[in-house]
Each structure stands twice: as structure tokens, then as C-alpha cells.
KEFI-109266 format. One line per field, with one value per residue: x, y, z of N, C-alpha, C in turn; residue in one letter; residue number from 1. Coordinates in pm, 1 decimal. Example, Ala and Ser with C-alpha at 12.3 -4.5 7.8 and 13.67 -1.06 7.14 Angstrom:
REM KEFI-109266
neast = c(1319.0; 1285.0)
nnorth = c(-569.0; -225.0)
nup = c(780.0; 708.0)
caeast = c(1230.0; 1367.0)
canorth = c(-450.0; -106.0)
caup = c(780.0; 714.0)
ceast = c(1320.0; 1290.0)
cnorth = c(-330.0; 3.0)
cup = c(780.0; 787.0)
res = c(a; s)
n = c(1; 2)
REM end
This chain:
REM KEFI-109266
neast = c(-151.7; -374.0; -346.1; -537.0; -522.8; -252.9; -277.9; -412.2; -242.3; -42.0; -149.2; -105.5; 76.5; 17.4; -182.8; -215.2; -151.9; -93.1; -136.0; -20.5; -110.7; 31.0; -26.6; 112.1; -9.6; -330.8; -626.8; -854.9; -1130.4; -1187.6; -906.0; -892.0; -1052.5; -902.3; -660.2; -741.5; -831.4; -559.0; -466.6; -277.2; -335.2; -369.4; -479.5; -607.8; -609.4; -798.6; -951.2; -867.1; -846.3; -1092.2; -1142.1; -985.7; -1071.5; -1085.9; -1108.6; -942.7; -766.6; -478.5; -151.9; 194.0; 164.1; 232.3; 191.9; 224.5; 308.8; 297.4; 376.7; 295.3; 494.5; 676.7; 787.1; 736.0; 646.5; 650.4; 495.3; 496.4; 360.1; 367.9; 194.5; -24.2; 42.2; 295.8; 493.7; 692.1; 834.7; 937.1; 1013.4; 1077.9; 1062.1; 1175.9; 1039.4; 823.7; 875.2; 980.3; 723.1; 600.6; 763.1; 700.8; 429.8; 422.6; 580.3; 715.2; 879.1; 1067.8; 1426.8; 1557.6)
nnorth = c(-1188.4; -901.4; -606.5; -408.1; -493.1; -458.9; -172.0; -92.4; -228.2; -5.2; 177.9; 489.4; 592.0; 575.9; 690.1; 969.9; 1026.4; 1058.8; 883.7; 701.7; 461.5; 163.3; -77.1; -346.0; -509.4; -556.1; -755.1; -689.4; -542.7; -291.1; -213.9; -41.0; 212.8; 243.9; 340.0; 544.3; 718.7; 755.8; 929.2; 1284.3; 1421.1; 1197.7; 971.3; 988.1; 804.3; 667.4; 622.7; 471.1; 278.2; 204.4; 118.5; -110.8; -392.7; -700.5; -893.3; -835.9; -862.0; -801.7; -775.7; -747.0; -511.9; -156.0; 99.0; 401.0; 611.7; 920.1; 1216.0; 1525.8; 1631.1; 1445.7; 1134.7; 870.4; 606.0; 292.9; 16.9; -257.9; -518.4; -848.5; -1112.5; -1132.7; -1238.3; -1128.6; -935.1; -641.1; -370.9; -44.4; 181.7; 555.2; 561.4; 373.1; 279.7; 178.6; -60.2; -209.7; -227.9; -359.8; -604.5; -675.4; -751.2; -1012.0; -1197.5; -1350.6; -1187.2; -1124.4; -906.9; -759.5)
nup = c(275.8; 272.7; 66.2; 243.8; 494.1; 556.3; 539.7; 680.1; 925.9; 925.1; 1103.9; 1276.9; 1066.6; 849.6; 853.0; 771.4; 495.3; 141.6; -167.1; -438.4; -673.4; -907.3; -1144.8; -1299.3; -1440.5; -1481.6; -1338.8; -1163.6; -1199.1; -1014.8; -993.5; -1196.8; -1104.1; -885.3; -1022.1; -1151.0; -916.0; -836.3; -1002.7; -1069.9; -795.8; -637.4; -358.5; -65.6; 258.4; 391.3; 161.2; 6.9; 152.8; 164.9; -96.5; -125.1; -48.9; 118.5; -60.1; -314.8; -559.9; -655.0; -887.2; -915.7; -808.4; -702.3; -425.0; -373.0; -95.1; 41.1; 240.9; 212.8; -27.4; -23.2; -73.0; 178.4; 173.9; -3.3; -117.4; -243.1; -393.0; -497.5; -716.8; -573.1; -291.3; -179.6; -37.8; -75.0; 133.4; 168.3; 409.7; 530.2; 770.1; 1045.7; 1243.5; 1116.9; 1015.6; 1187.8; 1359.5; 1182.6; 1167.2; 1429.9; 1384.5; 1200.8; 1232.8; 1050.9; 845.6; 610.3; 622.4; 361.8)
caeast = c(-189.0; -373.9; -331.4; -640.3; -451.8; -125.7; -260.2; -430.6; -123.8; 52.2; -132.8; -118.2; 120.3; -63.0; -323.3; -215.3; -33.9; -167.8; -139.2; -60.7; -106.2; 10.8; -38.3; 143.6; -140.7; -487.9; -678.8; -985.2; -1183.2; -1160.2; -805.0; -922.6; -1081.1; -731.7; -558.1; -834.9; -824.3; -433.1; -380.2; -266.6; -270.9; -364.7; -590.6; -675.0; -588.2; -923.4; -1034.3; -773.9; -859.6; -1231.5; -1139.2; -922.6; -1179.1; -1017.6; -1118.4; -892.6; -654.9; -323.8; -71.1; 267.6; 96.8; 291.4; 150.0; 369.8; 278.8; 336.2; 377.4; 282.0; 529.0; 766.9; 760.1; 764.8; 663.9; 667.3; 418.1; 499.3; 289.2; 387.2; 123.2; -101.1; 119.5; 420.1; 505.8; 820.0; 800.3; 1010.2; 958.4; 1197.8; 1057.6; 1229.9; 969.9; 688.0; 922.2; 975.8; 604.6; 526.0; 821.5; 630.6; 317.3; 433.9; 734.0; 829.1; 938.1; 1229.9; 1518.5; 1626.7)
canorth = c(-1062.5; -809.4; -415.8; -373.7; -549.0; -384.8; -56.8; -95.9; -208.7; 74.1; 246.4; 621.3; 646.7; 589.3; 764.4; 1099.2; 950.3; 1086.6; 738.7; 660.1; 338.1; 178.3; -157.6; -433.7; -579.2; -522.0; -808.3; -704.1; -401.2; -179.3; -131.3; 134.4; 310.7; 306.3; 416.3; 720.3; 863.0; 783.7; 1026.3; 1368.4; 1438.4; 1085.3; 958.9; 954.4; 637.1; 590.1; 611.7; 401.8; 166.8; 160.3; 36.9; -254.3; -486.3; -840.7; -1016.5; -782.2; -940.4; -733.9; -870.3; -627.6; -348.5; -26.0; 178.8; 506.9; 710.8; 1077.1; 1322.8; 1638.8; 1559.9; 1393.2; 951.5; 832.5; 504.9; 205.8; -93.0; -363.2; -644.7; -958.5; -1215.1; -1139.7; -1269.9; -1110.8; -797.8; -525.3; -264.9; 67.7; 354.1; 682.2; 560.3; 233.7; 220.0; 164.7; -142.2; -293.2; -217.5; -493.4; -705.7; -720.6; -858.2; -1046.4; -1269.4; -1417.4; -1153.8; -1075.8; -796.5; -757.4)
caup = c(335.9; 145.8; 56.7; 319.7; 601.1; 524.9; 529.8; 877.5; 1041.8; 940.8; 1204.4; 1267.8; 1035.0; 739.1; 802.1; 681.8; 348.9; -16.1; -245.5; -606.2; -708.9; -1018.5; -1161.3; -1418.7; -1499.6; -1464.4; -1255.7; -1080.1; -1230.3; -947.4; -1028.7; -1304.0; -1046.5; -795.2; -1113.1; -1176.5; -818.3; -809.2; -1097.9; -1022.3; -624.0; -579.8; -238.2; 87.6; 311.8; 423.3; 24.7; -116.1; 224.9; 90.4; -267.3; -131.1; -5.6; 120.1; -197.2; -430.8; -631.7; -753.5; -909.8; -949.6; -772.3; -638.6; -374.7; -298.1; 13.9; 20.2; 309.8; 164.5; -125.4; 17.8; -108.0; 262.4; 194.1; -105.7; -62.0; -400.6; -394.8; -639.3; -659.0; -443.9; -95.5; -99.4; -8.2; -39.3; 229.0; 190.7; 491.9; 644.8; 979.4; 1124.7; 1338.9; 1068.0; 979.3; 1319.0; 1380.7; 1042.4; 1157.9; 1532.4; 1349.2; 1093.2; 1241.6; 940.0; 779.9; 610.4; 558.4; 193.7)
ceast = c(-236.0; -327.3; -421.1; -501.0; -335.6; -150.6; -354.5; -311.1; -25.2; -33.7; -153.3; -26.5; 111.7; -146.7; -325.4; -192.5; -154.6; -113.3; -149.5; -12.2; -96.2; 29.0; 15.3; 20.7; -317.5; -587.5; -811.1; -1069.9; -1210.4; -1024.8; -822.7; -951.0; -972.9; -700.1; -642.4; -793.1; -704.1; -372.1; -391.6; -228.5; -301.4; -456.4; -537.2; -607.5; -711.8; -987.9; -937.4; -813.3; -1030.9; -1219.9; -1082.4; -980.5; -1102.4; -1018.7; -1030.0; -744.8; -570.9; -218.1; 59.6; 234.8; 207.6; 200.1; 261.4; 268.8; 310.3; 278.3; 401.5; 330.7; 664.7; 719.5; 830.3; 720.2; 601.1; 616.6; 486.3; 454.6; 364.3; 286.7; 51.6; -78.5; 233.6; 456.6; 674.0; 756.8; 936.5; 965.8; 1075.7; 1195.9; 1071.8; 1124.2; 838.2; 751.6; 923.9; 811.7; 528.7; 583.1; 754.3; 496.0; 335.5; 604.5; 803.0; 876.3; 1014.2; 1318.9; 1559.7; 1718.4)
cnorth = c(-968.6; -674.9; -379.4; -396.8; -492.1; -271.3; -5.6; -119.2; -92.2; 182.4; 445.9; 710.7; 650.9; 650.7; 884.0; 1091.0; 1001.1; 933.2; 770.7; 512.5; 248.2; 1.6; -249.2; -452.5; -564.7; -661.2; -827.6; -544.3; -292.5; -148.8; -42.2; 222.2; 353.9; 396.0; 566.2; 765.4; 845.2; 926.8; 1129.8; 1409.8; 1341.5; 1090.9; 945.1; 812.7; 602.1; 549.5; 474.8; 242.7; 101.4; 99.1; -67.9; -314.1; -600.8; -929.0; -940.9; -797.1; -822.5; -804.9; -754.8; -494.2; -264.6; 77.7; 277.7; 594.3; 830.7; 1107.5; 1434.7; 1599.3; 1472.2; 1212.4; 945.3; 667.7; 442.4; 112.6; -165.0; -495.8; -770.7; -1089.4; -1228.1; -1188.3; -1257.9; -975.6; -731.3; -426.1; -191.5; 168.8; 388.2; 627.1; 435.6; 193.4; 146.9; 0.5; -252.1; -322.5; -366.8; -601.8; -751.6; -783.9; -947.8; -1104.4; -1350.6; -1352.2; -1095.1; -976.4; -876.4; -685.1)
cup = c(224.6; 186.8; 178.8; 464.8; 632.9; 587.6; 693.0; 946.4; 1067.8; 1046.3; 1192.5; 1163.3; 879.2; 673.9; 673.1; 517.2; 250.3; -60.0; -376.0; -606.3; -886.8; -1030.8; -1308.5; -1524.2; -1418.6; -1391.8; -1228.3; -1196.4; -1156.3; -932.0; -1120.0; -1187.3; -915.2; -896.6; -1149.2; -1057.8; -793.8; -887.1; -1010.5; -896.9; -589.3; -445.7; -115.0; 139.9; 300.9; 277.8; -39.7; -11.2; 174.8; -45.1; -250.2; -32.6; 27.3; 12.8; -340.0; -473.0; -722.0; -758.9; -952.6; -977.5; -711.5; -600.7; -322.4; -216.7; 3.9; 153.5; 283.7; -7.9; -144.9; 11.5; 94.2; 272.4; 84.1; -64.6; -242.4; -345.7; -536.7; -580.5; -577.2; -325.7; -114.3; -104.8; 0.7; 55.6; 214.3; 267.9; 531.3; 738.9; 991.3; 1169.7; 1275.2; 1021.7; 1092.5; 1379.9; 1313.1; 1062.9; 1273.4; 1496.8; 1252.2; 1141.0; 1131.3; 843.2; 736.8; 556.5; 436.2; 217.0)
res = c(x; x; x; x; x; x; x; x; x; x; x; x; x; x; x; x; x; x; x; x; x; x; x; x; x; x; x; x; x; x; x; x; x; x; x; x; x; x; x; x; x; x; x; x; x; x; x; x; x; x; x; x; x; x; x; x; x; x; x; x; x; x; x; x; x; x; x; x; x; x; x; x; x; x; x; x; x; x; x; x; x; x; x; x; x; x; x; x; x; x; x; x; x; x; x; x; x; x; x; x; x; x; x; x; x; x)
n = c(1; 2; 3; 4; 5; 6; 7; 8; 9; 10; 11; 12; 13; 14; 15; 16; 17; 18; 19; 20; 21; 22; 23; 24; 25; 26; 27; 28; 29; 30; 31; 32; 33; 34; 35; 36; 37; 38; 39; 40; 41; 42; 43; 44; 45; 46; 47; 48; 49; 50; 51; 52; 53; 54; 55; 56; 57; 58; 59; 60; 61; 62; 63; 64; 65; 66; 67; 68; 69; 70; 71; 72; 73; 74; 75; 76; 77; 78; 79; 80; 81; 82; 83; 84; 85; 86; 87; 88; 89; 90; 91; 92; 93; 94; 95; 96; 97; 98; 99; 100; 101; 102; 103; 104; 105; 106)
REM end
């Protein structure tokens, strides 16, 4: 599953979300340009959804969500297919576990 895919399912509740994104290791070369518009107040969904294309390879990425300035939600990628998910809202969890039956509480 990528960052793209991810960040569609989350739905309406993504939308609003500011984004910083930070990365182990470097990969693809449009991770410089996540890490430029992450600095400072960080992006947009729809912007951060335009830079992650299906073919973009991260490898011990961290995406943090923000509501206003409040961290409402933690994406960590390892390896390009596997995913941590941290959100406030249960429901954005049950939402990922309803598409995505195999996956599992930590």
C-alpha cells in the first residue's frame, strides 16, 4: 500500500490535516521536495497527495498530521509495505481496519 492510497482512505478526515514529513533515508528525489514544503507550517493534503504518486518509494518515512496544531495523526511507513497508524479518532482506525482486513493492533 502506498502513502497515496493511505491518504485517500483516510477520507474526510484527512482532508483538513497540515503534514510534516520526515525521512531515514532518502530514496526517490521527490523526497527533498516533501522535506522543503514539510518545513515550517508544513502542507496541504491535497499537496502532499500530489507529490506521492503510486510509484514512490519511502523507506522509514514519518508523516504527522496536524489539526491546527494539534498532532492528530502518525502515518510510519518501513519498507515500502508496512504501515504504523496512530489517530485521536477510533473511527479513522476502524475505518483502515474495514478496508484493510488484515490488519493488525499493536
Amino acid at each position: 500500500m502506498t502513502l497515496a492510497e493511505l491518504l485517500v482512505r483516510l477520507g474526510s478526515f484527512g482532508l483538513d490535516l497540515t503534514w510534516r514529513i520526515e525521512f531515514d533515508e532518502i530514496v526517490d528525489p521527490r523526497c527533498v521536495e516533501l522535506q522543503r514544503r514539510s518545513a515550517d507550517t508544513g502542507m496541504d493534503t491535497l499537496t502532499l497527495l500530489s507529490l506521492t504518486t503510486p510509484f514512490l518509494q519511502l523507506i522509514d518515512a514519518e508523516a504527522r498530521g496536524f489539526a491546527e496544531d494539534e498532532l492528530v495523526l502518525v502515518l510510519t511507513e518501513f519498507d515500502s509495505s508496512s504501515w504504523d497508524v496512530r489517530a485521536v479518532d477510533e473511527r479513522v482506525l476502524s475505518e483502515l481496519r474495514h478496508h484493510y482486513p488484515g490488519a493488525e493492533d499493536l
